[in-house]
N, CA, C and O atoms as a Tripos MOL2 file, in Angstrom:
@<TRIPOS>MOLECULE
protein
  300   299    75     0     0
PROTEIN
NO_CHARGES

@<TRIPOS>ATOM
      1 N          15.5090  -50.9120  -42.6870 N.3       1 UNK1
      2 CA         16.3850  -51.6440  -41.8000 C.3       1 UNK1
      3 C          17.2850  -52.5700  -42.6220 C.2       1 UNK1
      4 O          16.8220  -53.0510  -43.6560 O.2       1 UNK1
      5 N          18.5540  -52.8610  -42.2380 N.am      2 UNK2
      6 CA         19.4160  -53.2520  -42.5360 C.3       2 UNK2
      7 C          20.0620  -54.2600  -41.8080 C.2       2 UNK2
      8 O          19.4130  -54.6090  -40.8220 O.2       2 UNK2
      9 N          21.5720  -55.0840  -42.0380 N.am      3 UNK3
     10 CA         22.2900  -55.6940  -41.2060 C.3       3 UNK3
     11 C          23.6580  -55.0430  -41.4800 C.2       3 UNK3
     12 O          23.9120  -54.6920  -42.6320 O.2       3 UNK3
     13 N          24.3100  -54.9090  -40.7640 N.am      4 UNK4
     14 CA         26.1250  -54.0910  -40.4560 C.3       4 UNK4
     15 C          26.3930  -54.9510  -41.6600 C.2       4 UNK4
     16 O          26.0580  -54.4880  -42.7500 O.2       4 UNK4
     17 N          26.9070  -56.0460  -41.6150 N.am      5 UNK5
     18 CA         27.2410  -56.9250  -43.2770 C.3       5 UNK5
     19 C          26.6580  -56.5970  -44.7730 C.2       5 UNK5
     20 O          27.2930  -56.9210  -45.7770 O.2       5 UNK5
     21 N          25.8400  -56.1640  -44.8140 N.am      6 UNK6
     22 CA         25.0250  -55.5050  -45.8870 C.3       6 UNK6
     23 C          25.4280  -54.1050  -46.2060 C.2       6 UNK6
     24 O          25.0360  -53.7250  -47.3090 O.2       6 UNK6
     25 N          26.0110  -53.3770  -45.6160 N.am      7 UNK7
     26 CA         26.8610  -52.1520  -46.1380 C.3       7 UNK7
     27 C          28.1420  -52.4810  -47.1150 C.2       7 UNK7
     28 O          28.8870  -53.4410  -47.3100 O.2       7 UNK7
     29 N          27.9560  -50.9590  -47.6920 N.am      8 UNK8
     30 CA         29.1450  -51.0420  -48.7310 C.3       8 UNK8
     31 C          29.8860  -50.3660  -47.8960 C.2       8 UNK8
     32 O          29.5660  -50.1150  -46.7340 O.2       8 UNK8
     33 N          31.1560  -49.9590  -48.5690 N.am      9 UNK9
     34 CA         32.2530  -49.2690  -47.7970 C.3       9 UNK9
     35 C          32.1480  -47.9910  -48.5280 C.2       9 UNK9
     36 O          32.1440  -47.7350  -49.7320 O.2       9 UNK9
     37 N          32.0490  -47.1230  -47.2670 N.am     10 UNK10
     38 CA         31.8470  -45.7850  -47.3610 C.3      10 UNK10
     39 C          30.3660  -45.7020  -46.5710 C.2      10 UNK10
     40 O          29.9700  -44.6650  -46.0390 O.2      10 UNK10
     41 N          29.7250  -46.7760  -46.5800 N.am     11 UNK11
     42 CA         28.1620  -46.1940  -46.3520 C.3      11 UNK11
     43 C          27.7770  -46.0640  -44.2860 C.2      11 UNK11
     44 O          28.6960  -46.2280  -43.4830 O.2      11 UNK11
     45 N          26.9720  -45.8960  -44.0320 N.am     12 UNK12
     46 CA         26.5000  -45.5950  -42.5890 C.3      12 UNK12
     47 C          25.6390  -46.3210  -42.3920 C.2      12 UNK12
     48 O          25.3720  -47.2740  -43.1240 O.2      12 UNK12
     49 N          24.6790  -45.8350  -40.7600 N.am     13 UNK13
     50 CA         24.2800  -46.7480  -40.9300 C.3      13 UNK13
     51 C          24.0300  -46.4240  -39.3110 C.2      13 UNK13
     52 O          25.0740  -46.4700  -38.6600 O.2      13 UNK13
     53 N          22.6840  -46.0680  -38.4590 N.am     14 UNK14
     54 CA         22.6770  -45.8310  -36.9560 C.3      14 UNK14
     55 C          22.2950  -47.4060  -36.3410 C.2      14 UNK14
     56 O          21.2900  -47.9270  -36.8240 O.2      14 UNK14
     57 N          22.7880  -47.9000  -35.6700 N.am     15 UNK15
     58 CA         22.5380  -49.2840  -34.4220 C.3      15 UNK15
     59 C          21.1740  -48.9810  -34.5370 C.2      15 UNK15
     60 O          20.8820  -47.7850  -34.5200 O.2      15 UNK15
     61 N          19.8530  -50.1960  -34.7060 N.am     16 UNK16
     62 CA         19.1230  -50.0160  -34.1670 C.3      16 UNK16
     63 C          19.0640  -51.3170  -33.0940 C.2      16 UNK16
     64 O          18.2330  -51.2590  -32.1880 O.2      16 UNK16
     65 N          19.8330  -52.3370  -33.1860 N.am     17 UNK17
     66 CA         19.1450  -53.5210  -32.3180 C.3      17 UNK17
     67 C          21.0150  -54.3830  -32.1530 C.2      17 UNK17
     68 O          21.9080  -53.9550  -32.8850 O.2      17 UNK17
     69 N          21.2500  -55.3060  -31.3450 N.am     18 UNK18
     70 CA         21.7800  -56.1240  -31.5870 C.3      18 UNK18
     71 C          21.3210  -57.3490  -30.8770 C.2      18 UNK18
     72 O          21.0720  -57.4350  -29.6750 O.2      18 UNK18
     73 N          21.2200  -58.5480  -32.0290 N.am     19 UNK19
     74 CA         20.8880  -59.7940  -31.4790 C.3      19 UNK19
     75 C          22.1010  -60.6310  -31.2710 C.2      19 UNK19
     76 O          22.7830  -61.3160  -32.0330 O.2      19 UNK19
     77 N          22.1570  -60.3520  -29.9600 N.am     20 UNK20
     78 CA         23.6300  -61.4780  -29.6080 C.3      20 UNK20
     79 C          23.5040  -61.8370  -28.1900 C.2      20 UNK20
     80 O          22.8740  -61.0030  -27.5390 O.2      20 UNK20
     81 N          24.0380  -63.1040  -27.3790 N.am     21 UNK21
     82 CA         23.4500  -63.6670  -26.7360 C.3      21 UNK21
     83 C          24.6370  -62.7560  -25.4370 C.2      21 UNK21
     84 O          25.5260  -62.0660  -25.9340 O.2      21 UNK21
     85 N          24.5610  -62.8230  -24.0930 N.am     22 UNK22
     86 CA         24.3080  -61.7670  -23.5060 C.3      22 UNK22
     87 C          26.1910  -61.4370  -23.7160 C.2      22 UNK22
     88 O          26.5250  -60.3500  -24.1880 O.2      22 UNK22
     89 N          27.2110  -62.4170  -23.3390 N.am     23 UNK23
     90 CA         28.2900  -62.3380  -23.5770 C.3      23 UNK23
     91 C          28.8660  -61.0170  -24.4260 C.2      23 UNK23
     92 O          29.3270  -59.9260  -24.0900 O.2      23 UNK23
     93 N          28.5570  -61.7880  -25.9100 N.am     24 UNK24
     94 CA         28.7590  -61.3630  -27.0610 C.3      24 UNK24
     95 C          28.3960  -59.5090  -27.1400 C.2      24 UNK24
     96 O          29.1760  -58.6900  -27.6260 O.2      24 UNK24
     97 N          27.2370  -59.2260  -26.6240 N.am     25 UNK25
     98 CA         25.7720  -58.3980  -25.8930 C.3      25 UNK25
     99 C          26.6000  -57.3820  -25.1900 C.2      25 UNK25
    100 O          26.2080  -56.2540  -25.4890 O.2      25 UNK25
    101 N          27.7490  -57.3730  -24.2420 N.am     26 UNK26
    102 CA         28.3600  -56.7430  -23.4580 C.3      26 UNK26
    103 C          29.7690  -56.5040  -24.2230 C.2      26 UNK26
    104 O          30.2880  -55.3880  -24.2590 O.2      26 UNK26
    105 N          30.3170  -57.5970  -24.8060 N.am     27 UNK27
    106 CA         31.5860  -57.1530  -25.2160 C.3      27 UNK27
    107 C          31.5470  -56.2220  -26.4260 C.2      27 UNK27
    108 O          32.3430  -55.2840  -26.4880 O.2      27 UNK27
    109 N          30.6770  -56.4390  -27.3620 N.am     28 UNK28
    110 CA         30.2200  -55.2050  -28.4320 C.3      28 UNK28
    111 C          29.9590  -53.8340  -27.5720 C.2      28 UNK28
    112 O          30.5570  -52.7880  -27.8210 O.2      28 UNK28
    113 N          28.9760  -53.9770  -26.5150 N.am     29 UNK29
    114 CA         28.6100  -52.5760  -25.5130 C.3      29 UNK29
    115 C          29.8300  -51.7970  -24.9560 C.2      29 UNK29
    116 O          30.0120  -50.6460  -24.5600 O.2      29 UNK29
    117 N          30.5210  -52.8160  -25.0820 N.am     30 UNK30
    118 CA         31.9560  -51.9040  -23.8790 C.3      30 UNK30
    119 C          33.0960  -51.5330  -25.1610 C.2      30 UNK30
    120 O          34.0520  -50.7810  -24.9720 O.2      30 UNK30
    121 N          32.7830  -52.2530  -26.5850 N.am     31 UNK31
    122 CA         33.9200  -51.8640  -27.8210 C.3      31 UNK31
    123 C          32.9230  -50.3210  -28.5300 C.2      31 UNK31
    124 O          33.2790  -49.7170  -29.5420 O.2      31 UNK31
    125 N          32.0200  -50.0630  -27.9250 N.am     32 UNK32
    126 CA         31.1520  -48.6530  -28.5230 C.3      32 UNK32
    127 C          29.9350  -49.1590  -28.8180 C.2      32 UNK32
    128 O          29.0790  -48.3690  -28.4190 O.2      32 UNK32
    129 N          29.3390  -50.3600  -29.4660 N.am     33 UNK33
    130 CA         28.2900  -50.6450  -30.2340 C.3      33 UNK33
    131 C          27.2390  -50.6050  -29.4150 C.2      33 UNK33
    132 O          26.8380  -51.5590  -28.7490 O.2      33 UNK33
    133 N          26.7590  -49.4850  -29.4440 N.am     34 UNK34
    134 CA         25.2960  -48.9290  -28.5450 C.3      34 UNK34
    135 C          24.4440  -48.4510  -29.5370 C.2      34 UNK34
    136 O          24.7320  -47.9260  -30.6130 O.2      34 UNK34
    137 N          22.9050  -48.8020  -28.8360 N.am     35 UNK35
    138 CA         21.7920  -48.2430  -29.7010 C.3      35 UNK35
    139 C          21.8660  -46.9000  -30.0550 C.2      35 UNK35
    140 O          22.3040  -46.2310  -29.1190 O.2      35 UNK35
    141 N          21.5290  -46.0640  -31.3330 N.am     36 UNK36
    142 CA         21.7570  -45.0740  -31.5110 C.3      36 UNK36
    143 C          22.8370  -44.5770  -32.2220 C.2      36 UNK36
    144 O          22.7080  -43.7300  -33.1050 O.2      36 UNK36
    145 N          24.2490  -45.2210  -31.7710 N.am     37 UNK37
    146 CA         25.2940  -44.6760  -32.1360 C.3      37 UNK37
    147 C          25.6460  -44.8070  -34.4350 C.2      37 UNK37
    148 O          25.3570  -45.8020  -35.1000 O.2      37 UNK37
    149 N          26.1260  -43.8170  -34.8670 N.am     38 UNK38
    150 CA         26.4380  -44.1310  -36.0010 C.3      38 UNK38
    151 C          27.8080  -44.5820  -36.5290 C.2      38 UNK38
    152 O          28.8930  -44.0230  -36.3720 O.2      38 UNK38
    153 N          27.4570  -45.9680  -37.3380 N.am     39 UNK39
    154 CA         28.8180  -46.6060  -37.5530 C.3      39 UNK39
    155 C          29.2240  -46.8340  -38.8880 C.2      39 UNK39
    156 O          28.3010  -46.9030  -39.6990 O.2      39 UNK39
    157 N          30.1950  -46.9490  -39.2500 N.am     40 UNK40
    158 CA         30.9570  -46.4020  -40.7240 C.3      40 UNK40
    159 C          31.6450  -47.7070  -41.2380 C.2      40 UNK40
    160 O          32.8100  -47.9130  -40.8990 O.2      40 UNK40
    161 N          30.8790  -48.7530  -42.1730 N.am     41 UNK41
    162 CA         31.8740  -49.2900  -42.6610 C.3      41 UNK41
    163 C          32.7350  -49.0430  -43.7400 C.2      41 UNK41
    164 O          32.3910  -48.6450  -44.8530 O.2      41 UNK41
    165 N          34.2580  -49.3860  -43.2280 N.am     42 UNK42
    166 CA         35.4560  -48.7920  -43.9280 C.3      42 UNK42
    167 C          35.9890  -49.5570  -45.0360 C.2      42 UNK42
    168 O          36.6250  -49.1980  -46.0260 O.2      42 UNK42
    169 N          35.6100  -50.6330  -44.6670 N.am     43 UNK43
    170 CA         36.3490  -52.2740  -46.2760 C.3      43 UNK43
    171 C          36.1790  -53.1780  -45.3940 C.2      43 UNK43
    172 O          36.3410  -53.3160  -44.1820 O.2      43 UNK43
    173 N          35.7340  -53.8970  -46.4730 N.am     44 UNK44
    174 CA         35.9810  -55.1400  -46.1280 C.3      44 UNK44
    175 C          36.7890  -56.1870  -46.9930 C.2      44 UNK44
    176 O          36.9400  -56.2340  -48.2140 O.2      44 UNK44
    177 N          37.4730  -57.3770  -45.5450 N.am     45 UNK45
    178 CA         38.0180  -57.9820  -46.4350 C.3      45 UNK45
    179 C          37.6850  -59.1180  -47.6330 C.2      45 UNK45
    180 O          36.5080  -59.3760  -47.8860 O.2      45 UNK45
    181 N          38.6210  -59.6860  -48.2520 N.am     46 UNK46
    182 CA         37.7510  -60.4950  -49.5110 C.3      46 UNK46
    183 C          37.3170  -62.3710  -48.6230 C.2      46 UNK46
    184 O          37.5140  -62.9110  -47.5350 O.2      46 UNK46
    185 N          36.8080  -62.6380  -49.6540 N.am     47 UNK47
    186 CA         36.4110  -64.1900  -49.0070 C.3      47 UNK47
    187 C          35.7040  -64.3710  -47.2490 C.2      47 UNK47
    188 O          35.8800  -65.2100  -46.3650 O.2      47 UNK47
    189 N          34.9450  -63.2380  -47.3470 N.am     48 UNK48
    190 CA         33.7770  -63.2760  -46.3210 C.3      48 UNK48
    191 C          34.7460  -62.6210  -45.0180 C.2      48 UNK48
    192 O          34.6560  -62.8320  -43.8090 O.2      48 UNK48
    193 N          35.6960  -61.7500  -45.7910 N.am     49 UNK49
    194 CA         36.5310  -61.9160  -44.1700 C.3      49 UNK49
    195 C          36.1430  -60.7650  -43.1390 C.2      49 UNK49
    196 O          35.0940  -60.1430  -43.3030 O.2      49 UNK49
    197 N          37.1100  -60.4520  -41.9340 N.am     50 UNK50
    198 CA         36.6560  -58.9720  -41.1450 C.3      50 UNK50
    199 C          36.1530  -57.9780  -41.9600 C.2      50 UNK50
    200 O          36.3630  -57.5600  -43.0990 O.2      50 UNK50
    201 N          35.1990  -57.6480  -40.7410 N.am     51 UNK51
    202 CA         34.8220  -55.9490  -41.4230 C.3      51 UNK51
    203 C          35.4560  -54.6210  -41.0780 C.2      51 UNK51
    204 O          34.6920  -54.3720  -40.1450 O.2      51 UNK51
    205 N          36.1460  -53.7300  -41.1060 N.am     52 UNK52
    206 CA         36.7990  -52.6230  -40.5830 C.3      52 UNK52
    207 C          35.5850  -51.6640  -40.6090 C.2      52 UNK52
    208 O          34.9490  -51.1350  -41.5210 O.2      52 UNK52
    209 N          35.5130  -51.6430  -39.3260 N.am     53 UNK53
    210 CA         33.9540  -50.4010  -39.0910 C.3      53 UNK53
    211 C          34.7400  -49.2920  -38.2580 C.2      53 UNK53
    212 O          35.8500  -49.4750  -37.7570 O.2      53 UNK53
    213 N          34.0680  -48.2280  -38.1910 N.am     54 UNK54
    214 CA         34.4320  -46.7490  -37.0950 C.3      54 UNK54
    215 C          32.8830  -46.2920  -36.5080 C.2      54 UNK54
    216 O          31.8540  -45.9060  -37.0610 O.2      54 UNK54
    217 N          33.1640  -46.4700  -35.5070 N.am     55 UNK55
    218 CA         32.5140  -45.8090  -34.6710 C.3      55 UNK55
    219 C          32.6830  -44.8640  -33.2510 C.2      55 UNK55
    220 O          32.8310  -44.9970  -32.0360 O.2      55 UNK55
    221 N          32.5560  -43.8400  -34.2820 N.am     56 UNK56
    222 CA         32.9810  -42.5300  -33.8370 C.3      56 UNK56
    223 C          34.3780  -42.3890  -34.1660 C.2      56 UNK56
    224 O          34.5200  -42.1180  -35.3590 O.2      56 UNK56
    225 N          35.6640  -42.4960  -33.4020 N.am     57 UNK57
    226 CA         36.4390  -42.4880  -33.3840 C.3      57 UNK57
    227 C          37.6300  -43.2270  -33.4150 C.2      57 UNK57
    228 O          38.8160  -42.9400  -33.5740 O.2      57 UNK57
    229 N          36.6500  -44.8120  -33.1160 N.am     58 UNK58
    230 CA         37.2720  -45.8270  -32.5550 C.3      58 UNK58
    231 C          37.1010  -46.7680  -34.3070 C.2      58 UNK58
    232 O          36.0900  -46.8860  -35.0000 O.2      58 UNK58
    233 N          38.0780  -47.1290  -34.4800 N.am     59 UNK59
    234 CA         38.1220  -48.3790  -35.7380 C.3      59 UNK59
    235 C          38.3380  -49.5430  -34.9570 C.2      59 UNK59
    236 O          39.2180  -49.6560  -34.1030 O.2      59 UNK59
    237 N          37.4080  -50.5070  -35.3150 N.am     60 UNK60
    238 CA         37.3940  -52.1150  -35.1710 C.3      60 UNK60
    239 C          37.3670  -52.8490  -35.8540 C.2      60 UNK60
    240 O          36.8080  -52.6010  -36.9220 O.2      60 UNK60
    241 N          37.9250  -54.1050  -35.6400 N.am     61 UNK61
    242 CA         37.8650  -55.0580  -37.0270 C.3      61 UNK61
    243 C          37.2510  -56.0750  -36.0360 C.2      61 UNK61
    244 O          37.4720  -56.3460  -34.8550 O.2      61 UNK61
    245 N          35.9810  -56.7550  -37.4280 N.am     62 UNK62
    246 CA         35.0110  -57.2610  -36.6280 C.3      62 UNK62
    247 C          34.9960  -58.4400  -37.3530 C.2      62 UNK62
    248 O          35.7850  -58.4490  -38.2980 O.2      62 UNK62
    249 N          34.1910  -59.6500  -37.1560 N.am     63 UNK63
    250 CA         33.9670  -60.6750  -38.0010 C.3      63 UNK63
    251 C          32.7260  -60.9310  -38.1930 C.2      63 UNK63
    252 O          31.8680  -61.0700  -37.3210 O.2      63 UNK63
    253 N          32.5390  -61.0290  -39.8280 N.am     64 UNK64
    254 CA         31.1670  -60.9910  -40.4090 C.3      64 UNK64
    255 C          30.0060  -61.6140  -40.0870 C.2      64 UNK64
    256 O          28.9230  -61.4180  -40.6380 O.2      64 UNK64
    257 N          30.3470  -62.7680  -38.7130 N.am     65 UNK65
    258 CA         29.4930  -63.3040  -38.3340 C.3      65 UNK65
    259 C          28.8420  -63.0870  -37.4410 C.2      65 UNK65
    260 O          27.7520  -63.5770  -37.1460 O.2      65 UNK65
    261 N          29.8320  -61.8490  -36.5950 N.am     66 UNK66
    262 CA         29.1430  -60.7730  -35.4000 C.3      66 UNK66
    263 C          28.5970  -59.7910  -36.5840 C.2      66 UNK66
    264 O          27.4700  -59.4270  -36.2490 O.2      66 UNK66
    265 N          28.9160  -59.2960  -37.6770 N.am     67 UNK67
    266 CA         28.5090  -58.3740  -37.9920 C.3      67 UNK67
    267 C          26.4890  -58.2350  -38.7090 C.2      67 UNK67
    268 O          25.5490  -57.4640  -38.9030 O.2      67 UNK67
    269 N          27.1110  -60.1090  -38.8500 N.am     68 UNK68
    270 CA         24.9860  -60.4220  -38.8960 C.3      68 UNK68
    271 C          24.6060  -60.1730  -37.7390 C.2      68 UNK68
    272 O          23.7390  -61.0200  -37.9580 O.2      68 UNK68
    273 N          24.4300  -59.8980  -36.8800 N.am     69 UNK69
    274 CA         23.9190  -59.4510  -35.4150 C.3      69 UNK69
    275 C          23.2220  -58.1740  -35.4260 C.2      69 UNK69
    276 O          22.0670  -57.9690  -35.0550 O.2      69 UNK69
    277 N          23.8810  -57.5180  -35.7960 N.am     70 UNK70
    278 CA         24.0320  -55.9830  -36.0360 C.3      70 UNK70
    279 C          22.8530  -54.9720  -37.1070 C.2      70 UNK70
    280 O          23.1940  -54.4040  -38.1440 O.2      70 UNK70
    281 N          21.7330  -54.9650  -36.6300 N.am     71 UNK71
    282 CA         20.6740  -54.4300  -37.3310 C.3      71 UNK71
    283 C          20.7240  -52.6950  -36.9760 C.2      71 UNK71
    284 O          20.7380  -52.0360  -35.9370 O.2      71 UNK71
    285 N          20.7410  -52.3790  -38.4450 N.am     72 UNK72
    286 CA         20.8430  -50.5880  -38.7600 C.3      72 UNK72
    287 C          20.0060  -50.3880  -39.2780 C.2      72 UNK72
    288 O          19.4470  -51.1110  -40.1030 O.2      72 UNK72
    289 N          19.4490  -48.4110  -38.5860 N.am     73 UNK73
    290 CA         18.9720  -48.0030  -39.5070 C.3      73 UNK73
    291 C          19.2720  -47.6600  -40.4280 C.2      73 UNK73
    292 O          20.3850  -48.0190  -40.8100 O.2      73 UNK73
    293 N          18.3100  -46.6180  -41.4600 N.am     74 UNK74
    294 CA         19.7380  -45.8650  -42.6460 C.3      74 UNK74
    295 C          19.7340  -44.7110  -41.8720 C.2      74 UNK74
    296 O          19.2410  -44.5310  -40.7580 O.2      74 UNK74
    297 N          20.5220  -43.7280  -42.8140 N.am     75 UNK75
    298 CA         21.1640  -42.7850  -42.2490 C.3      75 UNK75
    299 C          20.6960  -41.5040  -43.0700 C.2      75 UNK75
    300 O          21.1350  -40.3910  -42.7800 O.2      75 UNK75
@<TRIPOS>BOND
     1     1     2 1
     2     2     3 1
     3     3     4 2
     4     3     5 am
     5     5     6 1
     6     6     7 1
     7     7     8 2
     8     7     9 am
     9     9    10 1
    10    10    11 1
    11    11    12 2
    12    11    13 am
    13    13    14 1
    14    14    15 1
    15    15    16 2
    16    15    17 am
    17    17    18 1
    18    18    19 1
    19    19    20 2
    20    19    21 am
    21    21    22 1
    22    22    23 1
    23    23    24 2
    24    23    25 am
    25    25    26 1
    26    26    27 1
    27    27    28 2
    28    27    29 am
    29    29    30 1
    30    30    31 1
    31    31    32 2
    32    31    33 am
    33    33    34 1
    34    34    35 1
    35    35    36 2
    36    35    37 am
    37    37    38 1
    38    38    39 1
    39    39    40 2
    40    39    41 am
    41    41    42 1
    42    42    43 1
    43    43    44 2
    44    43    45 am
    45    45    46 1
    46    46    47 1
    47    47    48 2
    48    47    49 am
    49    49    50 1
    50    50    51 1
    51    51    52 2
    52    51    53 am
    53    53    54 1
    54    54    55 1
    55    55    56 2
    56    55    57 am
    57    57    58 1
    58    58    59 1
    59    59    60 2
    60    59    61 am
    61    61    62 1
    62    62    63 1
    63    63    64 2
    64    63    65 am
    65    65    66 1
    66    66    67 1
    67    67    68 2
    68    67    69 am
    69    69    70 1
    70    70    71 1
    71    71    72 2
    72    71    73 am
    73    73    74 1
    74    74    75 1
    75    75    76 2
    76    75    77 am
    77    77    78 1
    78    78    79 1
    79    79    80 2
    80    79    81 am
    81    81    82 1
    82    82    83 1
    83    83    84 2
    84    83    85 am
    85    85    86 1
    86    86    87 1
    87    87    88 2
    88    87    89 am
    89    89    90 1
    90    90    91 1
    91    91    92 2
    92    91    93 am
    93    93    94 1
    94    94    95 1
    95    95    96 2
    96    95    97 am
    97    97    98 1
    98    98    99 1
    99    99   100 2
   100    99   101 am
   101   101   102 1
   102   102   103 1
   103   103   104 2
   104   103   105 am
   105   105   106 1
   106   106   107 1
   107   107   108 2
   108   107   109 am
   109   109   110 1
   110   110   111 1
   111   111   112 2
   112   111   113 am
   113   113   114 1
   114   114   115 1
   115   115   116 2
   116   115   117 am
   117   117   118 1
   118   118   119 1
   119   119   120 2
   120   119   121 am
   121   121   122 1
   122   122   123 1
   123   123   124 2
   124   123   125 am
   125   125   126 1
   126   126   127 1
   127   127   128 2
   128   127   129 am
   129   129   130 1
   130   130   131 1
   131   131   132 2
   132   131   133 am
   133   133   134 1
   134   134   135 1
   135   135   136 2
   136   135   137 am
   137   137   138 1
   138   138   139 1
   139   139   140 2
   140   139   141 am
   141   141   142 1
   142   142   143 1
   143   143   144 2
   144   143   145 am
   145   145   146 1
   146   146   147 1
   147   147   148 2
   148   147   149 am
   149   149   150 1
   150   150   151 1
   151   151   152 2
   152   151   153 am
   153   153   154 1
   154   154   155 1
   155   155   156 2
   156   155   157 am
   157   157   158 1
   158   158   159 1
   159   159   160 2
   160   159   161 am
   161   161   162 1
   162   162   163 1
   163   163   164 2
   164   163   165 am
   165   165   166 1
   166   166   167 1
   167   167   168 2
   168   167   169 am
   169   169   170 1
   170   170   171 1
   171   171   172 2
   172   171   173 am
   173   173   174 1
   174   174   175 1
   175   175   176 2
   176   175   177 am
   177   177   178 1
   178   178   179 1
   179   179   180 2
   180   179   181 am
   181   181   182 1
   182   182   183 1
   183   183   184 2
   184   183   185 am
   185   185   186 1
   186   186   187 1
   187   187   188 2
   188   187   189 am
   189   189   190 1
   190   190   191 1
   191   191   192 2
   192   191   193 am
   193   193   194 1
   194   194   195 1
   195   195   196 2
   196   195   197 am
   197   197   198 1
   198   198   199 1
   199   199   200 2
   200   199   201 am
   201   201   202 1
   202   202   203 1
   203   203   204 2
   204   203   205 am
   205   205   206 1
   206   206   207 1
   207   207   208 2
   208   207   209 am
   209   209   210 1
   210   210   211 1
   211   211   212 2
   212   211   213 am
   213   213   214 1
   214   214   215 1
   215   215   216 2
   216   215   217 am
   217   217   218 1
   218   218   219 1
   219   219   220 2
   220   219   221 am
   221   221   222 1
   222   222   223 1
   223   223   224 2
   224   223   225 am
   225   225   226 1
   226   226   227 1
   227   227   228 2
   228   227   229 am
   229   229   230 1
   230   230   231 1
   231   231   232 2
   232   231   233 am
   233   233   234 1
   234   234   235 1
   235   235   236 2
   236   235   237 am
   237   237   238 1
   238   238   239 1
   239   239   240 2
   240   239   241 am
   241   241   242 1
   242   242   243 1
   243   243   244 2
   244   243   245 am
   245   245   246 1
   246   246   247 1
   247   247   248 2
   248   247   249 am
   249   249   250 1
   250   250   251 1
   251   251   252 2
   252   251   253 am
   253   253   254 1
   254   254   255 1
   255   255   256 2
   256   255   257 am
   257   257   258 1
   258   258   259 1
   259   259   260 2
   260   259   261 am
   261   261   262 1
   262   262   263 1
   263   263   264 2
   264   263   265 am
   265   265   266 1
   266   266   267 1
   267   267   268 2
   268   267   269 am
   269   269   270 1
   270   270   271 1
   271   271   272 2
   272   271   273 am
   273   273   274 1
   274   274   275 1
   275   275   276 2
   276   275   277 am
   277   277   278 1
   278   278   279 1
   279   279   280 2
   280   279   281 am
   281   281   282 1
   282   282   283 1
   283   283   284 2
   284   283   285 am
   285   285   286 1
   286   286   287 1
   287   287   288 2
   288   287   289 am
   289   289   290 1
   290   290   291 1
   291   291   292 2
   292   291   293 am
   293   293   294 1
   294   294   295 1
   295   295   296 2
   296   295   297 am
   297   297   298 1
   298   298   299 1
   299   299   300 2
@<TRIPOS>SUBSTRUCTURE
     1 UNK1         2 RESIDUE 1 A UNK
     2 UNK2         6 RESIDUE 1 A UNK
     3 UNK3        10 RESIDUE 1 A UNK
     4 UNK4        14 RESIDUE 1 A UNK
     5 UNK5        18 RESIDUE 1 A UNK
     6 UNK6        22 RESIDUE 1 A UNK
     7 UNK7        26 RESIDUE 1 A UNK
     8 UNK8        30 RESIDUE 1 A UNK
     9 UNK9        34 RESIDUE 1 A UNK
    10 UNK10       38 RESIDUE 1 A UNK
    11 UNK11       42 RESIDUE 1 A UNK
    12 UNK12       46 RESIDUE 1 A UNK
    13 UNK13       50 RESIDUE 1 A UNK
    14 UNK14       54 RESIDUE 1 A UNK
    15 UNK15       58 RESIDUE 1 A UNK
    16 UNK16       62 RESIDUE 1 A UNK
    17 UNK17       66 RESIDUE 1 A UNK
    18 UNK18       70 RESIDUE 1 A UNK
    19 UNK19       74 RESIDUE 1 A UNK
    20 UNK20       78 RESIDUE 1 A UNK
    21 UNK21       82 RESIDUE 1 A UNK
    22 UNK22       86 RESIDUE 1 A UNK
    23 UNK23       90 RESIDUE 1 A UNK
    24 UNK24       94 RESIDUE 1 A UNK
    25 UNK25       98 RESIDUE 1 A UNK
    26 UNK26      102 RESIDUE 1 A UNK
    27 UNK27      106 RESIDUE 1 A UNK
    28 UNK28      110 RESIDUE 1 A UNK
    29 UNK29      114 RESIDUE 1 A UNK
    30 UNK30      118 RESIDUE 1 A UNK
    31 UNK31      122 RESIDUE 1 A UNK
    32 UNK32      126 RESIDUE 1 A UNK
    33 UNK33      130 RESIDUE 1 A UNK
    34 UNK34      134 RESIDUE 1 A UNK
    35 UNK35      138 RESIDUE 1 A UNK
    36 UNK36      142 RESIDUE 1 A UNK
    37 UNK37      146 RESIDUE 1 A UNK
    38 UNK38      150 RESIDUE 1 A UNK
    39 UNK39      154 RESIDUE 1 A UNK
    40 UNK40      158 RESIDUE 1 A UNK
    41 UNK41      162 RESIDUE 1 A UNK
    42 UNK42      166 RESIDUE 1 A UNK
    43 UNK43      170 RESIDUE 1 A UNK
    44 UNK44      174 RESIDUE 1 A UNK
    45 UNK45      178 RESIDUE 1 A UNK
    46 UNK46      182 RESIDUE 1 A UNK
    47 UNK47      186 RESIDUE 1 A UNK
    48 UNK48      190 RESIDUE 1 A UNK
    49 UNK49      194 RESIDUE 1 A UNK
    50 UNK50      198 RESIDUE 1 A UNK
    51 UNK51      202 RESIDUE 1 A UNK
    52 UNK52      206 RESIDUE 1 A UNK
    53 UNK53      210 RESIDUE 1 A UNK
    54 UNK54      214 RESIDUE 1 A UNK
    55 UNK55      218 RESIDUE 1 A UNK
    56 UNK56      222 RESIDUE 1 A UNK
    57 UNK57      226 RESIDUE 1 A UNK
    58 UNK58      230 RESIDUE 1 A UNK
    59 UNK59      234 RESIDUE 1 A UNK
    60 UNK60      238 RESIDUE 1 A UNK
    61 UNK61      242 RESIDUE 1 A UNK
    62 UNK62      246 RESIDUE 1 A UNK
    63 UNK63      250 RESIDUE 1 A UNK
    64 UNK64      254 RESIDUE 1 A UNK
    65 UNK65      258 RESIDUE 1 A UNK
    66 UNK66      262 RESIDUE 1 A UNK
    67 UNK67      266 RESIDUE 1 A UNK
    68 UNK68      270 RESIDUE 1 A UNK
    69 UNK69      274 RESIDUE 1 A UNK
    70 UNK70      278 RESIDUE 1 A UNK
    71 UNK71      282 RESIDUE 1 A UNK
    72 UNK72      286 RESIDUE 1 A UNK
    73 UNK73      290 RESIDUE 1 A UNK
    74 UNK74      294 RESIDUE 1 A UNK
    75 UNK75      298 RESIDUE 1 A UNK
């Protein structure tokens, strides 16, 4: 197990959990981030900045502090 922030770029990585309070919880659910699904981080930026992830089809730019939330399996 892993956290979404802890990937390199290029690497994967399946949802297993997200800890975010229920808000946060729904707006990730309705941008794709569901249990199960596999997500691709693409780069990130420098000085702690967004993460550019894909999942599935969809690219998002996220911020690294949602992206501690975000517990993966490997792949």
């Amino acid at each position: 197990m892993t956290i979404l922030n802890n990937l390199q770029p290029g690497e994967h990585g399946i949802i297993h959990a997200i800890h975010a309070e229920q808000a946060l919880h729904q707006r990730l659910n309705a941008m794709g981030f569901r249990i199960g699904k596999k997500i691709e981080l693409i780069r990130r930026a420098s000085f702690n900045g967004p993460l550019h992830v894909r999942i599935g089809a969809t690219d998002i730019i996220m911020r690294d502090v949602e992206a501690k939330r975000i517990q993966l399996q490997a792949v």
